[in-house]
Structures are given as structure tokens and as C-alpha cells.
N, CA, C and O atoms as CSV, one atom per row, in Angstrom:
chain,resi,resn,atom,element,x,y,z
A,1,UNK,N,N,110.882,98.583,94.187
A,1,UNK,CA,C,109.516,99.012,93.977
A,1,UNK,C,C,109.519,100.485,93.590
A,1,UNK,O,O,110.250,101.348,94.075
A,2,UNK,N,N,108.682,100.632,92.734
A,2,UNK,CA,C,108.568,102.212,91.806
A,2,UNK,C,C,107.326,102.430,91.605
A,2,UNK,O,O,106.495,101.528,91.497
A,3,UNK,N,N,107.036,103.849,91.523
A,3,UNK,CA,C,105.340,103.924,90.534
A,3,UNK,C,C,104.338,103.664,91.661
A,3,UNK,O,O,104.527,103.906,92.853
A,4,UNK,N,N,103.457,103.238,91.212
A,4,UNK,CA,C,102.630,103.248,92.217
A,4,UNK,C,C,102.683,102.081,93.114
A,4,UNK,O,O,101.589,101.635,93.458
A,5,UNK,N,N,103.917,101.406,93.632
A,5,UNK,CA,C,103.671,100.311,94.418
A,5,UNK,C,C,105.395,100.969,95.816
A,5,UNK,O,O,106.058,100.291,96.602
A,6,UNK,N,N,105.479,102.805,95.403
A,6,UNK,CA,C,106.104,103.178,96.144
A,6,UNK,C,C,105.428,103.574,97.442
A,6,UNK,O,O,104.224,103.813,97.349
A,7,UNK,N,N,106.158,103.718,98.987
A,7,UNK,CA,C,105.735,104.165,99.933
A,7,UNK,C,C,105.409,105.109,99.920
A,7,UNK,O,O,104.454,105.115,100.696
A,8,UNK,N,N,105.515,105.877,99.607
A,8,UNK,CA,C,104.440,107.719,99.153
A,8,UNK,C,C,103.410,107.289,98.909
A,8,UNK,O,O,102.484,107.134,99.705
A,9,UNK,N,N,103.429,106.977,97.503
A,9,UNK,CA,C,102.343,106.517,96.928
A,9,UNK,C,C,101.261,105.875,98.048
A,9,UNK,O,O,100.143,106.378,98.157
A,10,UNK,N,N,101.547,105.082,98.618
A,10,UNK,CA,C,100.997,103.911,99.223
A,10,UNK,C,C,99.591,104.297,99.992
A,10,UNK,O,O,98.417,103.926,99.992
A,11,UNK,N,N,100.871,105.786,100.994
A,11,UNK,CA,C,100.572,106.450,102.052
A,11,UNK,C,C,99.412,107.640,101.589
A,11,UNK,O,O,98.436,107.845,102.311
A,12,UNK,N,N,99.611,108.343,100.401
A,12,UNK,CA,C,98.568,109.066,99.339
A,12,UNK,C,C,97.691,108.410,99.722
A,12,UNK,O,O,97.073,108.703,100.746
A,13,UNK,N,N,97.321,106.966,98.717
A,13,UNK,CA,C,96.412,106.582,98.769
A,13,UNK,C,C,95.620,106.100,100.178
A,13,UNK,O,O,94.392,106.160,100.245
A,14,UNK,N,N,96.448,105.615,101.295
A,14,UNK,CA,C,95.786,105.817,102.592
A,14,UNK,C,C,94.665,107.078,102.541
A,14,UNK,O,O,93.450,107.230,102.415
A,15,UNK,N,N,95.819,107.835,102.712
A,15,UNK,CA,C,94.753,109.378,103.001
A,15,UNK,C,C,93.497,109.394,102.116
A,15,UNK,O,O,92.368,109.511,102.594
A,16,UNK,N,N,93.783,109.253,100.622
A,16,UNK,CA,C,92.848,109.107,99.972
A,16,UNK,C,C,91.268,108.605,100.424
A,16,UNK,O,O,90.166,109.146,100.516
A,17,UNK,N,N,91.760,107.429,100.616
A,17,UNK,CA,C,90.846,105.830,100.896
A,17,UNK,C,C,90.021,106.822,102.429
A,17,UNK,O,O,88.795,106.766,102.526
A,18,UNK,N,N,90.607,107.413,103.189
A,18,UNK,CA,C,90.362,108.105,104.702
A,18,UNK,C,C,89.116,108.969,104.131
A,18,UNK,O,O,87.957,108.736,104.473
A,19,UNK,N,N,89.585,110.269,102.975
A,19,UNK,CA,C,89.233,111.305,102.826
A,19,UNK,C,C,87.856,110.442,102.017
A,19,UNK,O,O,86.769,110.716,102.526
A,20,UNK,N,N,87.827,109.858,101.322
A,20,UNK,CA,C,86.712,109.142,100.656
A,20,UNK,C,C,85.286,108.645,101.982
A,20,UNK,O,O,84.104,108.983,102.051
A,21,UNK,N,N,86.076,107.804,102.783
A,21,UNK,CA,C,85.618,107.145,104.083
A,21,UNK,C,C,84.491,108.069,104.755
A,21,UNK,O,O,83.449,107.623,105.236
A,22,UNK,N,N,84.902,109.604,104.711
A,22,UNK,CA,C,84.297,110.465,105.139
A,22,UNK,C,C,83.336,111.097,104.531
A,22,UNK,O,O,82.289,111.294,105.148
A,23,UNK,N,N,83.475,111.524,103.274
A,23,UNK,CA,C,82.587,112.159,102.487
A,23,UNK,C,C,81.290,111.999,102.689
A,23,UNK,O,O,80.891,110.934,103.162
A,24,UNK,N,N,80.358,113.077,102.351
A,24,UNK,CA,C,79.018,113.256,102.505
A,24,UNK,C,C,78.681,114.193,101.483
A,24,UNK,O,O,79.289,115.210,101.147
A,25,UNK,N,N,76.805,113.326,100.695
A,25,UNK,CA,C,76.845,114.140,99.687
A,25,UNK,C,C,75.186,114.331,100.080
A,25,UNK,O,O,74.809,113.799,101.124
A,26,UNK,N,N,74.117,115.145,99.186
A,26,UNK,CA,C,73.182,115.392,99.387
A,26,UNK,C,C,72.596,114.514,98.373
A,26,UNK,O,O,72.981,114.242,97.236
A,27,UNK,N,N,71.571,114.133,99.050
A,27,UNK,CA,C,71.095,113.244,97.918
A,27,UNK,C,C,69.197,113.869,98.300
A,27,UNK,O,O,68.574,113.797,99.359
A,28,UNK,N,N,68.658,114.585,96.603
A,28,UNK,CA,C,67.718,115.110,97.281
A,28,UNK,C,C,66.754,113.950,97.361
A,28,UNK,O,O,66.027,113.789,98.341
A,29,UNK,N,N,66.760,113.178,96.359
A,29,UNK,CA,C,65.550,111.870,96.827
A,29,UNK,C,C,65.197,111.612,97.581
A,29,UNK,O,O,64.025,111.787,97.914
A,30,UNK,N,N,66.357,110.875,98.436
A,30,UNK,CA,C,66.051,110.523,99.779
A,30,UNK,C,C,65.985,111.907,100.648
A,30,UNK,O,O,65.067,111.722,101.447
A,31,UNK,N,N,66.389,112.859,100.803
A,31,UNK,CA,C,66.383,114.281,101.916
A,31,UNK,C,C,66.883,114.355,102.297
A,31,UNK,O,O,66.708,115.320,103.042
A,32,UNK,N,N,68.528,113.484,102.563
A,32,UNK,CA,C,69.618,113.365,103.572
A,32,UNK,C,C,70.539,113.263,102.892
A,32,UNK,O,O,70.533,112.938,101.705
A,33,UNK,N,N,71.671,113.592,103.715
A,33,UNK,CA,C,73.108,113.202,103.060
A,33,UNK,C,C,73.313,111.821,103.357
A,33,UNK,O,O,73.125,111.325,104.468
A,34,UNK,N,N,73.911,110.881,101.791
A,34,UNK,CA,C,73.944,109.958,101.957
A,34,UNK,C,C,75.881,109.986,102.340
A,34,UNK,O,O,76.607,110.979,102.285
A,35,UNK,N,N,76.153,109.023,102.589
A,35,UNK,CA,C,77.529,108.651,102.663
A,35,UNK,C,C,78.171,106.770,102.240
A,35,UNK,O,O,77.504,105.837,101.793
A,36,UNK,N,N,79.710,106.809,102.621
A,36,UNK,CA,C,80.066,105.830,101.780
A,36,UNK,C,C,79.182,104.428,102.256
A,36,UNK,O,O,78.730,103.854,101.265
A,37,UNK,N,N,78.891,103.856,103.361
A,37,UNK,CA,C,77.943,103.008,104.154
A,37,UNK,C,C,76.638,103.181,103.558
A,37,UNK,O,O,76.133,102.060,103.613
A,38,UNK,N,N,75.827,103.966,103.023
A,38,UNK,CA,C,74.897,103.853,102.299
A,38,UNK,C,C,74.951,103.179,100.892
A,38,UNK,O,O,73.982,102.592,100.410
A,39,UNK,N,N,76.199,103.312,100.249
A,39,UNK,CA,C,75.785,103.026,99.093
A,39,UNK,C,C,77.147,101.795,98.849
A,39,UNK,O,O,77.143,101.059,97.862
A,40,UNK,N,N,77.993,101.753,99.663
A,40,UNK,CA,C,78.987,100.205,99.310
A,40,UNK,C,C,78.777,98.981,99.747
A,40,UNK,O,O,77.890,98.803,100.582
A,41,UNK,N,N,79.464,98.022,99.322
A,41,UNK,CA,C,78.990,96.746,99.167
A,41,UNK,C,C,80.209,96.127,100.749
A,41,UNK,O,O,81.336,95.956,101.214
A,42,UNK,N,N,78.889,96.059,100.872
A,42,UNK,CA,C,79.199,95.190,102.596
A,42,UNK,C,C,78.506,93.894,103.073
A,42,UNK,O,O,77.684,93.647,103.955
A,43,UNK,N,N,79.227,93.091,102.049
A,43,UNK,CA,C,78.670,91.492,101.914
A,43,UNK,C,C,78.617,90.651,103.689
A,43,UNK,O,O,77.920,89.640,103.784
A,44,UNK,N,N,79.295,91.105,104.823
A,44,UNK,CA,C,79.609,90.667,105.660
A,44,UNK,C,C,78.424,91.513,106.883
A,44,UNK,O,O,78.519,91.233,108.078
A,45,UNK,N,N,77.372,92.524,106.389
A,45,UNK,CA,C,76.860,93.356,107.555
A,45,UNK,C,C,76.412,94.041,106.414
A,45,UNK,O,O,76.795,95.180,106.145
A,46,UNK,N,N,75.305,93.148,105.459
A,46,UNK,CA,C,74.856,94.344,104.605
A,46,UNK,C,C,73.523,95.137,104.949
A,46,UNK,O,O,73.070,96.020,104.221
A,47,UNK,N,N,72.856,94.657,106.325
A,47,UNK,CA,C,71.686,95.945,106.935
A,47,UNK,C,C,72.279,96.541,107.448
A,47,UNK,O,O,71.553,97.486,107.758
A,48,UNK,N,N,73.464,96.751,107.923
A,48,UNK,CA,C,73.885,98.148,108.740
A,48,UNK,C,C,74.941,98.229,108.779
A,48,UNK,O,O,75.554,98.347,109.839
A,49,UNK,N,N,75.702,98.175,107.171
A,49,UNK,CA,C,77.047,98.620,107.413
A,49,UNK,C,C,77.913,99.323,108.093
A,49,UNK,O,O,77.179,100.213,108.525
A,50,UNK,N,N,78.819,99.519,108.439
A,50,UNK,CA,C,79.527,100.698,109.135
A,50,UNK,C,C,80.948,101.153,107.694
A,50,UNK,O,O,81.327,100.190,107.027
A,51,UNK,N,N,81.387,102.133,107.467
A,51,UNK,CA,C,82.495,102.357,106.913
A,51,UNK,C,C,83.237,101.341,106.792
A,51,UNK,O,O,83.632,101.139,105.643
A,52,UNK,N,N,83.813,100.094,108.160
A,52,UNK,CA,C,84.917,99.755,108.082
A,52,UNK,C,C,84.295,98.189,107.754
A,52,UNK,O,O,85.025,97.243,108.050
A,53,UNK,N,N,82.670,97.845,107.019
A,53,UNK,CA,C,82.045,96.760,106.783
A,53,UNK,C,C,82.507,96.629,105.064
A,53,UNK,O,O,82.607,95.613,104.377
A,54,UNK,N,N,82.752,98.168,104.674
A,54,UNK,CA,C,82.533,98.214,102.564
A,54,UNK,C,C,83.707,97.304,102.514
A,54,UNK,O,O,84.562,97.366,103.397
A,55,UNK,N,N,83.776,96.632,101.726
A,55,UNK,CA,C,84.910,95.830,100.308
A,55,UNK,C,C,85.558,96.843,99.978
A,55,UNK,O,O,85.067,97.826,99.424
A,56,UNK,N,N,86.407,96.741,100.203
A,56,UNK,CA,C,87.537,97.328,99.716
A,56,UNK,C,C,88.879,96.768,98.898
A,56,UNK,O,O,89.766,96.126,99.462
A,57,UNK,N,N,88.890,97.142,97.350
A,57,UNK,CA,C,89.633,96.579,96.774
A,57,UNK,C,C,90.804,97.223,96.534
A,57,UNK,O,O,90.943,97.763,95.436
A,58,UNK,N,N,91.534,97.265,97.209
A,58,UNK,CA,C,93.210,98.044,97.392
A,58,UNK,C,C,94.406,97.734,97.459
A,58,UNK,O,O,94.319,97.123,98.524
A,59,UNK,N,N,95.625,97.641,97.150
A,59,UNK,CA,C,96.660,97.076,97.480
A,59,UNK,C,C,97.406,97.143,99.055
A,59,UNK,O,O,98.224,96.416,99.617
A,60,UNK,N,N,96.545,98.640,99.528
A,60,UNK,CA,C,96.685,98.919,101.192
A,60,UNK,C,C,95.808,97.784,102.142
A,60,UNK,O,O,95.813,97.740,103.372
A,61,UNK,N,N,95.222,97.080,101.416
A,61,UNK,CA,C,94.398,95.809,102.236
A,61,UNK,C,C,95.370,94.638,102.629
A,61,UNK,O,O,95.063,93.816,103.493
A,62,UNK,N,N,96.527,94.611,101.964
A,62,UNK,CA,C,97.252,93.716,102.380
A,62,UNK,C,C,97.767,94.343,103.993
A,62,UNK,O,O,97.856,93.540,104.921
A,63,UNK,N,N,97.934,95.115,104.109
A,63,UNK,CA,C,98.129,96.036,105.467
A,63,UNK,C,C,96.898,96.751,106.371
A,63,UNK,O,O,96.941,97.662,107.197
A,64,UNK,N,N,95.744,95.913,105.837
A,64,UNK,CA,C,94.635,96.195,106.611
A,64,UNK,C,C,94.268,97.452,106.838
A,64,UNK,O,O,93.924,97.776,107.975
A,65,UNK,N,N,94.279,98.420,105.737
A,65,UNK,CA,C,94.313,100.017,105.472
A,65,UNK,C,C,94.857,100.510,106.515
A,65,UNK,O,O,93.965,101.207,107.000
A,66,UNK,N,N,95.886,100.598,107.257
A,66,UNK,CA,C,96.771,101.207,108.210
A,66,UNK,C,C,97.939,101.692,108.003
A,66,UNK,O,O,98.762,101.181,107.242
A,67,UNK,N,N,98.119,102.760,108.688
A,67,UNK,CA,C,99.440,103.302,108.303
A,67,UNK,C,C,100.836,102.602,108.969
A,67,UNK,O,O,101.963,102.533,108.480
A,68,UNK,N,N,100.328,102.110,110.274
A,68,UNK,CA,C,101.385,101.835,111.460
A,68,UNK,C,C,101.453,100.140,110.846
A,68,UNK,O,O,102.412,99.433,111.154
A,69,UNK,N,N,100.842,99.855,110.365
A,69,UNK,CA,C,101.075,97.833,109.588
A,69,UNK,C,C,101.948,98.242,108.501
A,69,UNK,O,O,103.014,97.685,108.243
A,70,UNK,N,N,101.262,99.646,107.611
A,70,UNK,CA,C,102.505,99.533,106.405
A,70,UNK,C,C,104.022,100.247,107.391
A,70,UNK,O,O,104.984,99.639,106.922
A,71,UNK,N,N,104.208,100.601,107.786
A,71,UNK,CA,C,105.339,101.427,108.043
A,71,UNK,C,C,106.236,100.097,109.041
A,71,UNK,O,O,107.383,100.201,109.477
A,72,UNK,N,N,105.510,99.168,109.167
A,72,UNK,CA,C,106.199,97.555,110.767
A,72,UNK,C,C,107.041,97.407,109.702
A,72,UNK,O,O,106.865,97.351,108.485
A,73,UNK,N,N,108.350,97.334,110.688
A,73,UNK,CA,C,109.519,96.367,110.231
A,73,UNK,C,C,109.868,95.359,111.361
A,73,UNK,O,O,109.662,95.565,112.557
A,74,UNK,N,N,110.404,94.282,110.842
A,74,UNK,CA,C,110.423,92.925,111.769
A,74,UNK,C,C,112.354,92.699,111.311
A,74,UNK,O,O,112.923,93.142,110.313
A,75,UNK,N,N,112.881,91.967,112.318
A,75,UNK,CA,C,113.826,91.209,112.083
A,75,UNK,C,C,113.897,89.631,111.676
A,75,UNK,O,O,113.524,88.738,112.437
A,76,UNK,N,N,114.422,89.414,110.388
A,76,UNK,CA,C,114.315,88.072,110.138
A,76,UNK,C,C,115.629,86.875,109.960
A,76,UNK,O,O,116.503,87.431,109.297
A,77,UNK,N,N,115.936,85.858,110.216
A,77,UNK,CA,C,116.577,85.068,109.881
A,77,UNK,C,C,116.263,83.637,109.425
A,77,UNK,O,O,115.818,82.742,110.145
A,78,UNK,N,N,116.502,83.573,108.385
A,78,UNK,CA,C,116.218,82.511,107.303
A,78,UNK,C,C,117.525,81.732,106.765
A,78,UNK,O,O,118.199,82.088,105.799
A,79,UNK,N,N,117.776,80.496,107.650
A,79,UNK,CA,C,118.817,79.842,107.296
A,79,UNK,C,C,120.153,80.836,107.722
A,79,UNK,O,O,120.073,81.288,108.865
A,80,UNK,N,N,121.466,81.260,106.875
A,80,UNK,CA,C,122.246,81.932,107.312
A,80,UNK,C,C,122.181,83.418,107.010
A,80,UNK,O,O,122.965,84.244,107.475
A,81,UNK,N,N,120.725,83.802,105.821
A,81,UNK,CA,C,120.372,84.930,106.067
A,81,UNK,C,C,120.012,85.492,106.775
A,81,UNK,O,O,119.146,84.921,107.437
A,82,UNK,N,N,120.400,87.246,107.284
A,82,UNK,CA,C,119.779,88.019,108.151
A,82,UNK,C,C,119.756,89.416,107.732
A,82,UNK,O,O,120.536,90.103,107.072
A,83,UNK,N,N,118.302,89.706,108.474
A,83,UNK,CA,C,118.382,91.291,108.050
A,83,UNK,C,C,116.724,91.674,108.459
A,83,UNK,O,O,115.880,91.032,109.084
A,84,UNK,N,N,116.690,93.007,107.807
A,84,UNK,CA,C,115.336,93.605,108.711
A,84,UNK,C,C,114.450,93.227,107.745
A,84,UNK,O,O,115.148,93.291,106.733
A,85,UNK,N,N,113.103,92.790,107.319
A,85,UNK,CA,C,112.436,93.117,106.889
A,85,UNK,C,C,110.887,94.371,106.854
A,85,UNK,O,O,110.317,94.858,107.831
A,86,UNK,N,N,110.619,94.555,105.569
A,86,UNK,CA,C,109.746,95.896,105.399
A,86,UNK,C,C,108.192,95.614,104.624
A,86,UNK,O,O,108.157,94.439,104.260
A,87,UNK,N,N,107.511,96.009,104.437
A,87,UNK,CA,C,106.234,96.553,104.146
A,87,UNK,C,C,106.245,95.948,102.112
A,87,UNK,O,O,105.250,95.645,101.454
A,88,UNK,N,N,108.080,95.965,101.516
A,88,UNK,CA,C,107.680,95.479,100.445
A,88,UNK,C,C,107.647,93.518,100.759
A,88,UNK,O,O,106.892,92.691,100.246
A,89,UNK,N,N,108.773,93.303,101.777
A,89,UNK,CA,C,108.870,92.122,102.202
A,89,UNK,C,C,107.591,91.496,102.039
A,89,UNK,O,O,107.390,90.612,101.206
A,90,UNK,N,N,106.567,92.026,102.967
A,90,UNK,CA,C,105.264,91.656,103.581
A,90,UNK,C,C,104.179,91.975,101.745
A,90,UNK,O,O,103.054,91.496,101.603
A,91,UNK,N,N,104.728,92.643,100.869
A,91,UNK,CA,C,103.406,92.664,100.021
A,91,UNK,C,C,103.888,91.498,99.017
A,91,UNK,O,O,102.891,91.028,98.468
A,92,UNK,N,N,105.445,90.676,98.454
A,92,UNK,CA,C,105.726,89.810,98.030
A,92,UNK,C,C,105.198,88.473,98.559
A,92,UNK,O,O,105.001,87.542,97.778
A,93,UNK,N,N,104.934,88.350,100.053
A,93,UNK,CA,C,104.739,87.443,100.691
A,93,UNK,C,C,103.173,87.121,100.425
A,93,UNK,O,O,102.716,85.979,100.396
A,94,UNK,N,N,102.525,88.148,100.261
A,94,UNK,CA,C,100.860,88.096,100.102
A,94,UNK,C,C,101.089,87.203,98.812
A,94,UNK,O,O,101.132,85.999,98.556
A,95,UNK,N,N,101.225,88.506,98.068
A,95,UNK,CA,C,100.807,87.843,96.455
A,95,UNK,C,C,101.912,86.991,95.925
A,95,UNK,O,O,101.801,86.450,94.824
């Protein structure tokens, strides 16, 4: 795995997705700062979203936007194979 489907990368975009999560902007229409729960699509709790209600379309969703799910390694044995598996293990297995 290279480019953007590297663990840096991955972890960037965590922070990213975090630093977004937070943001607050002024919105003079309404008189308040709106934020991301005001204005994303939260098909599951759409009168009172919370942050962790928005759709989120990410490749970090396969790891449930967490840092400590992407970083799990497991031990596996499969027939007379053995060995540790990792975070790319787990994103082949999704898709």
C-alpha cells in the first residue's frame, strides 16, 4: 500500500476528519455559529444530530474513524499459514 491508502496518510486524514468535526463558523442569518451537526446529513437522527450522527464517506470508516482500530493487530492462522495481521489485512477484507 502507497499514496494515499498509506498509514500516515490514513492517520492525516483522521486528524483532518477531527479538526473538521470541530469547526465553527458564523453564520450571520441565523446569529449563531453554525457547526458540522447543523448542516450534515444524518439520515439515522436527522432532528438532532450529534457530530458522530453525519455520513461520513471515508476510507477511515472501515475502522470506525479511530485511531486505536486502525493501528489493532491480531494473530492469524489460516490452514498452515501464520502470522500477524494489520489494518491493510482488515481494509482488503472490507472491500
Amino acid at each position: 500500500f502507497s499514496g494515499v491508502l498509506a498509514q500516515d496518510v490514513l492517520l492525516a486524514l483522521l486528524e483532518l476528519q477531527d479538526t473538521l468535526a470541530g469547526t465553527t463558523a458564523w453564520a450571520p442569518g441565523a446569529g449563531r455559529n453554525v457547526t458540522l451537526q447543523d448542516v450534515c446529513y444524518a439520515p439515522l437522527n436527522p432532528r438532532e444530530p450529534g457530530v458522530g450522527d453525519c455520513a461520513v464517506s471515508s476510507v477511515t470508516q472501515y475502522f470506525q474513524n479511530n485511531r486505536s482500530r486502525l493501528a489493532l493487530t491480531a494473530w492469524q492462522q489460516d490452514g498452515k499459514q501464520q502470522g500477524t495481521v494489520d489494518w491493510h489485512d482488515h481494509l482488503i477484507y472490507c472491500v
